[in-house]
Every structure is written in C-alpha cells, then in structure tokens.
N, C-alpha and C positions, 0 to 999 in steps of 0.2 A: 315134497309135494306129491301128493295122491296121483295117480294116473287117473283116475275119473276128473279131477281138477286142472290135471295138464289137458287133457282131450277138451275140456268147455273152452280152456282160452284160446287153443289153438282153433274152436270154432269159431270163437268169438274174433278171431282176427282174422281170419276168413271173408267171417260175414261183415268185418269194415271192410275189407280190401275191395268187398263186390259193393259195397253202398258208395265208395270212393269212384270206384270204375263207372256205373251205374248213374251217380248223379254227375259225372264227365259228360259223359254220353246226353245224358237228360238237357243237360246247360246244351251241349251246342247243340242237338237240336230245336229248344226252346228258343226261337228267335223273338225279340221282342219290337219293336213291332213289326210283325210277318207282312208278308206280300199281301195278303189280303187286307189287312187292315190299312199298310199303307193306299190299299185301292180306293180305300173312302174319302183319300186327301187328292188323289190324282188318279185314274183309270192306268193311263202312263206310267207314272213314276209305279203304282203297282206291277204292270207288268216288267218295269226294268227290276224289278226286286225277286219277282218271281224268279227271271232269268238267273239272278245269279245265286239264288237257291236251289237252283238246278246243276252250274256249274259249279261254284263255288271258289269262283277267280274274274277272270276274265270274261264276259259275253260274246253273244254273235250272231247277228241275224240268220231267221232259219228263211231260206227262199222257196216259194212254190212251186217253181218248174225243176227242181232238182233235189238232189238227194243233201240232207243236212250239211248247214257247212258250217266248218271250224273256222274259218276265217274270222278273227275279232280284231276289227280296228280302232285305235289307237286314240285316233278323236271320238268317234263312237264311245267308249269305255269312259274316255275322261267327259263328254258331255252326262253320263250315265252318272259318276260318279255326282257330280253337283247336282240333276235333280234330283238324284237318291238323298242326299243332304240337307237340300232345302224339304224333301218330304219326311223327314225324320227317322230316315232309313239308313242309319249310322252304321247299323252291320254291316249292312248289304254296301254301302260305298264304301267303307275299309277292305272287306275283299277284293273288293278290284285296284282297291290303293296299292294293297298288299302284295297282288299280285304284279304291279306296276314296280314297285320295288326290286321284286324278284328280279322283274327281266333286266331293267337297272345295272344291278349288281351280277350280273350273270347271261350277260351279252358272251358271245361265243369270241368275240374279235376286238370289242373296243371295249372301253375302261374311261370314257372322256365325260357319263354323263348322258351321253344320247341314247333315244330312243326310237328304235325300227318302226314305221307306220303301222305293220299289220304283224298282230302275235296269233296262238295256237288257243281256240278258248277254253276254258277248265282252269284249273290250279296249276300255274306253272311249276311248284315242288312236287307234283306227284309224278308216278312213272311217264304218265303218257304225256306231261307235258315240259320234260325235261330229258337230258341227255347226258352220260358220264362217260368221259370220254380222257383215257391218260387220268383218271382219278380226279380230271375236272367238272364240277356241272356247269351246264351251261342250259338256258333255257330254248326251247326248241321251236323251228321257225317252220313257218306254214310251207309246204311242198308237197310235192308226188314221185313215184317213183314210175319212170319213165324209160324204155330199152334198156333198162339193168342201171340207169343213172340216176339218180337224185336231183330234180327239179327245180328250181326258186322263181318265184315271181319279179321281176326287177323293182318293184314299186314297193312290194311286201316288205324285202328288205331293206331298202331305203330309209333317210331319216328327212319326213318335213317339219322346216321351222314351225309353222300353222300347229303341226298335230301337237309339237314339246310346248307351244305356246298355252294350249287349252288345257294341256295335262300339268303346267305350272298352275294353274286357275285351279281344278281338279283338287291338287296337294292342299293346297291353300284352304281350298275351301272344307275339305275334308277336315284339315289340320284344327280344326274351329272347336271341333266334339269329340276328339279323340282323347285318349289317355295322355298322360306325361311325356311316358315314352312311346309310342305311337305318332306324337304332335313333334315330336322332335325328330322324330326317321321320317316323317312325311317333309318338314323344311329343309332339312338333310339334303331331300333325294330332286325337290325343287331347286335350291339353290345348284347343285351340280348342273341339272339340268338348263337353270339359268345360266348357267357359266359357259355351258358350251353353247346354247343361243350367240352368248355375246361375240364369240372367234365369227361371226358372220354378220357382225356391223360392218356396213359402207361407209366409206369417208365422202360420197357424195348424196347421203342422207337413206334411213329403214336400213334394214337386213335383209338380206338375202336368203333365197329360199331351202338350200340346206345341201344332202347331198343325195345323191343318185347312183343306183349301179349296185354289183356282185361288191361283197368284203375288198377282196385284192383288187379292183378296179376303179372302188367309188370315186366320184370327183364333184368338188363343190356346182352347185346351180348358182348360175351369176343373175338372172333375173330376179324381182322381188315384188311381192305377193302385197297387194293392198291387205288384203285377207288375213292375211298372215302376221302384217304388222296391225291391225284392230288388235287380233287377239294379245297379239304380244305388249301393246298399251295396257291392256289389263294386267295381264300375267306380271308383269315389271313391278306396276302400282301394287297390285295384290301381296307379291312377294318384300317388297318393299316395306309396306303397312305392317308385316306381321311378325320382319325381324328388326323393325325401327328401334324397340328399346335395346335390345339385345346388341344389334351391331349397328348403329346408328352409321358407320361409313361403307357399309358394304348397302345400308338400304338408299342410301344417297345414290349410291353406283347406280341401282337400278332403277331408281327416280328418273337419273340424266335417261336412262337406256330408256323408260320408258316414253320418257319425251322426244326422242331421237326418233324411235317409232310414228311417233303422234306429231314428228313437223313434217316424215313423209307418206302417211295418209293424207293430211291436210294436203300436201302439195299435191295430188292425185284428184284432187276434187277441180270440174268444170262448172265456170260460174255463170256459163251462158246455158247448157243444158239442164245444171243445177242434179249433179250426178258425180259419185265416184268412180276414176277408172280402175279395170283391176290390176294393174301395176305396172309393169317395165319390161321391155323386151329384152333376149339376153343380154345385151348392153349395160343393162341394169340404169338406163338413161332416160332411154327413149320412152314415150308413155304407149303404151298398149291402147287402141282405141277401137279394134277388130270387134271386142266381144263386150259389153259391158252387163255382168253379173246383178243378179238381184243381192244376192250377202255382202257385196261391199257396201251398200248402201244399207241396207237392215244391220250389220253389225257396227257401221259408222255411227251412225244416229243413235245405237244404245251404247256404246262405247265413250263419245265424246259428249261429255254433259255441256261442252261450251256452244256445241252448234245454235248458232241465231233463226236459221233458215231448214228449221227442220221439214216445215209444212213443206217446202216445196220440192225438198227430195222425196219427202212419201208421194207428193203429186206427181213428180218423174216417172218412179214405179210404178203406179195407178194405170198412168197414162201409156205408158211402154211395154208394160208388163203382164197385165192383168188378161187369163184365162177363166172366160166361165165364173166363177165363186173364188178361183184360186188365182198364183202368179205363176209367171214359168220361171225358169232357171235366168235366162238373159232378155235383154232387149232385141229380142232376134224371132227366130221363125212363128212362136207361139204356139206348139206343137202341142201342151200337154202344160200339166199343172205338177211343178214342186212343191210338195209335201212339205217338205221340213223349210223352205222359204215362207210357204203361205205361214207356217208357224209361227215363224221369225216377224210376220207382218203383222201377227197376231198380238205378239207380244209387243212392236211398235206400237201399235193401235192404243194397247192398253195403256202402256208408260205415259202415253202424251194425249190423253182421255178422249181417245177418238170412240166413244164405248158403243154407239151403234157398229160403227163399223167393224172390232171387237165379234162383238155378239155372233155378225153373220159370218163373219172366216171361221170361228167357233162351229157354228152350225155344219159349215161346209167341214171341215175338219172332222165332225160326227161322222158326218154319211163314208166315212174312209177309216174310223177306225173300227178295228176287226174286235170279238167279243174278249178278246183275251188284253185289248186296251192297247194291241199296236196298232200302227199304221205303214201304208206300204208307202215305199220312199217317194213315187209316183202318179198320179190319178189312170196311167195307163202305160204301157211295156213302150221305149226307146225315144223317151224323150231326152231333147240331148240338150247339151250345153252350150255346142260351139268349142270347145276343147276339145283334146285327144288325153288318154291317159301320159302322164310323164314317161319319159323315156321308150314312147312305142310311139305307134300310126294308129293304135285303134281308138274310133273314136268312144269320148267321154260321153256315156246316154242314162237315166237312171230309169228304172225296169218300175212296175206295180208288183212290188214284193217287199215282204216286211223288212223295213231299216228302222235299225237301231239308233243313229243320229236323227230321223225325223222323229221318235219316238221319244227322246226326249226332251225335243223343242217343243213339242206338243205338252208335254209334261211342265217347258216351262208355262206354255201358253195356259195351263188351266191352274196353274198358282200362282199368273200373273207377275211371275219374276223373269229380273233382267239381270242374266250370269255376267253379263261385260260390265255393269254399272257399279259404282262405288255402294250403293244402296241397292239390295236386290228385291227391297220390299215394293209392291205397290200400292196403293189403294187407288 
C-alpha cells in the first residue's frame, strides 16, 4: 500500500471518529421536545423542563431573598417528574428518574430502598454531586461547612413515607414511555422502594410516617400522616397495575397495602364537619384534630374515586379555607393563600366540572405566575401552617418564592390532570 493511500485512510478514519464524536454531542444536545416547546402544552411543565435542562438531574427552587440554592426535594422532583410526562417531556422526566436511581443505589449508609427527603440538585454521577470515599461512591447530601465541621439539616437527611410514596407514582409514571431497559430499572427501583414503605405498616391500620434523625441515630416516627397514606393509595395501585402480569403475587401484596392505606384515610374522615383529619398523634391512635390541612382533603377527593359526598368536602374547604381568590394551607388563622393548594382546588374543580369555578382559580393562579411559567409557593412571605418542621421547634411557614412543587400542581392545573387518579385524563 502507497503512503499517499495509507495517509487518505487514516484521514478518513479521523474524519468518522470526529462525525461519531460530533453527532454524540449533536443527539444530546438535540432535545426533542425542548422546554420551549413543551411551553405551548403548559407554561409550568415548560418551565419544570427548562430547569432540568439547566441541571441535568435533579431540580430546585431558585428563592428571591437569597443566593441560589441546591436544595432539591424529593417530592418536588417526583411531582416534576409526572407533569414532565403527562406533557410529553420524556427526557426531561428520565433525568430526574435517573437521577433518583442514582441516589437509590448510592446512599452513603443504607441499602433497604429508601430514599432521603432532600438531595443536592445537578446530576448526582458528576463530581459536584457525588462523593468517593474508600473507593465508594456515594451520592452527596445537602450541608455546609460550619467551625471547621460539616453540617446536615435533620429533615434533609431523613426519610418520609409521603415523599417515597409520590416517587413510587413518579417511577410508574415515568416507567409508561421509557425504553425496555429504562422501564425495568425504573419498577426495579419502585418496588424496592415499595418494600421498605411496607416495614412501616401498623397492625392498628395506614403506615406510619417513616424516619427521622442523623445516619447513626435515626428512629422510626410512630405518628401517621393522612397525606401520606393518599399518596401511598395510589403509589401501591399504581405499582400494582404495572407489575400485575409479570408478578401477579407480588402486585396482589400491594393491592392488600394499598387498601390498608385507603381503610385508614377513610377512618380520618368526620361526618359531621364533612372533612379529613390530618392523621394520628405519636400514638399513632389518637386522631390529630389541632390542625386540619387543605391537601388531606384535595388529595382525598382525587385519590378515592369511591367518595359519594365529594360536594360537600369541597364546601368544607370553600367555607374554612378560602383567602381572597385563593385558599390557605389550614382551617386556621387565614393568613395568606397557598399556591400549590389553590392548585390542587383547581384540579378538584376540574375533575368534578365545577368549570366556573376552574376558570377563576385559573385566573388567580395567572396574576402569580412569573414570565418564566413558575410560581411562588405563597401569595406573600410567612404564611404558615400550623406545624413546625419535623424534628425541630421552627415553625412550618411557606415564603412568596418560586417552588417547585406549587409549579407543578399548576402544571397539573392547566392539562387538567389528576396524578392520584386511576385515569389522569380529564375532559
């Protein structure tokens, strides 16, 4: 062979290696359908797409009075991932699947399945959001560095039932449009997850709300969470449905769990106020009746398609709850309007063709959402709940700053879908 003939091919294999490299590069950039176009299906679910074409994992609210923050929670992300899905934004909800995966398999301390409330946002396989430690990786948890010491939130690290509930729903929902193997590491990482839910069934009926505290100190919470078991009604059915042919006894298991769930919501409902309470004091007995929450009631009513008396729980709320255009968080001071409640009423409205009333939470919903399609968690800075955060004394208030979980109730709110319902179509 000529050297002018060896010199062409070895250009010519050059010049594939750089069309190979080149159209790599081209594909993942090329998102199909991109943030902007998912913008024409929802403003919302646009913006949650942008976001994660920014990080490219995880997301997280950017707040106004402070400097960006990494914080990404855990229910945040998995509401994200379903309306990313119902808006046909398959990429954009696999990377945070993906990323849900990650932290999964690469928990620093446990191996059972669960999963920490609040992760670091970005890609958790890249440097900054992982940690190799003894030649382990492990995925890396939000803190600060503080007198020369390393920091943790007690909450951050924690694991709630509520949050693995909505991130079973998430997988599921995900699992819909994925590839082969994609749909199989997504039921994979749900069932595990279902598994460890189930080690915190009560033999005096629902689950309890999970655990609390540093690695070396956690300890189960004996209380249980109306909230908590909605979601997990779905999450059980959802998972259920989707590995019924496959393992017909293992979806049975979570049929019974999901109805175990769904006899102690039902038992939380008062037939005289015509209202769900939000659950059990630590006794995990006694009913809790201090605070009564607007989402046990908004995710009741789209959760359980058997309720006969729905009119009159949305009347409870109307009547208890309503600020201005919007509702607040409780039946309590009426301090301020929750965003991602009024959302939640939005989507009530629609399910059950209240469509005036629809219309004007819609409207109100407008005058708060910012030009980039979010909205901030609050109509105005420290409205509160009536809680405290778990495991502290400070109390629970939600701030006028962009959140991620109001942003994508809102997102259900304008594709008129219901994530808790066996059908999430509406007309």
């Amino acid at each position: 062979m000529s050297k002018s003939l060896k010199l062409v091919k070895a250009i010519l294999c050059m010049l594939t290696v750089f069309a190979v490299i080149l159209t790599g590069c081209s594909s993942e950039r090329k998102i199909k359908p991109d943030a902007t176009e998912i913008t024409k299906i929802s403003s919302a679910a646009g913006f949650l797409a942008g976001k994660v074409e920014e990080s490219n994992g995880f997301i997280a609210s950017t707040p106004k009075k402070s400097k960006d923050s990494d914080n990404a929670y855990l229910y945040d992300n998995a509401v994200a991932i379903i309306a990313l899905s119902y808006a046909g934004a398959d990429w954009h909800a696999q990377k945070i699947a993906d990323a849900i995966l990650f932290a999964q398999e690469h928990d620093r301390t446990f191996r059972d399945g669960r999963l920490r409330n609040v992760y670091v946002s970005g890609d958790p396989k890249s440097d900054s959001g992982r940690s190799i430690t003894a030649g382990k990786v492990t995925i890396r948890l939000p803190g600060f560095w503080q007198d020369g010491r390393w920091q943790e939130d007690a909450y951050t690290v924690s694991t709630s039932t509520g949050n693995i509930a909505w991130t079973i729903l998430a997988l599921c929902t995900v699992a819909e449009n994925a590839t082969f193997e994609q749909r199989e590491e997504y039921i994979a990482a749900a069932i595990r997850a279902a598994d460890f839910v189930l080690t915190f069934k009560s033999d005096s009926g629902g689950f309890t709300a999970g655990y609390v505290g540093w690695d070396d100190t956690q300890e189960k919470v004996t209380y249980k969470s109306t909230e908590h078991n909605i979601g997990l009604i779905s999450a059980f059915s959802a998972l259920a449905d989707i590995i019924a042919e496959k393992n017909p006894e293992k979806a049975e298991e979570y049929r019974k769990a999901s109805e175990h769930a769904k006899s102690f919501v039902r038992s939380m409902y008062d037939n005289k106020l015509h209202c769900f309470y939000t659950g059990t004091e630590d006794d995990g007995k006694t009913i809790s009746k201090g605070v009564i929450p607007l989402d046990t009631n908004t995710l009741a009513i789209l959760a359980l398609e058997e309720l006969s008396n729905t009119n009159q729980i949305i009347s409870f709320v109307e009547e208890r709850m309503t600020v201005g255009e919007g509702f607040d968080f409780s039946a309590g001071d009426l301090d301020g309007i929750w965003n991602e409640g009024t959302a939640q009423m939005a989507v009530c409205y629609s399910k059950f063709g209240y469509l005036e009333k629809y219309e004007s939470i819609m409207k109100y919903l407008k005058t708060q959402t910012e030009k980039d399609g979010s909205i901030p968690a609050a109509d105005r800075d420290g409205v509160s709940t009536g809680f405290v955060i778990v495991g502290t004394d400070i109390l629970w208030e939600y701030n006028n700053s962009q959140s991620i979980g109001a942003t994508g109730w809102l997102a259900f709110a304008q594709m008129k879908k219901n994530p808790l319902g066996q059908n999430s179509e509406q007309e």
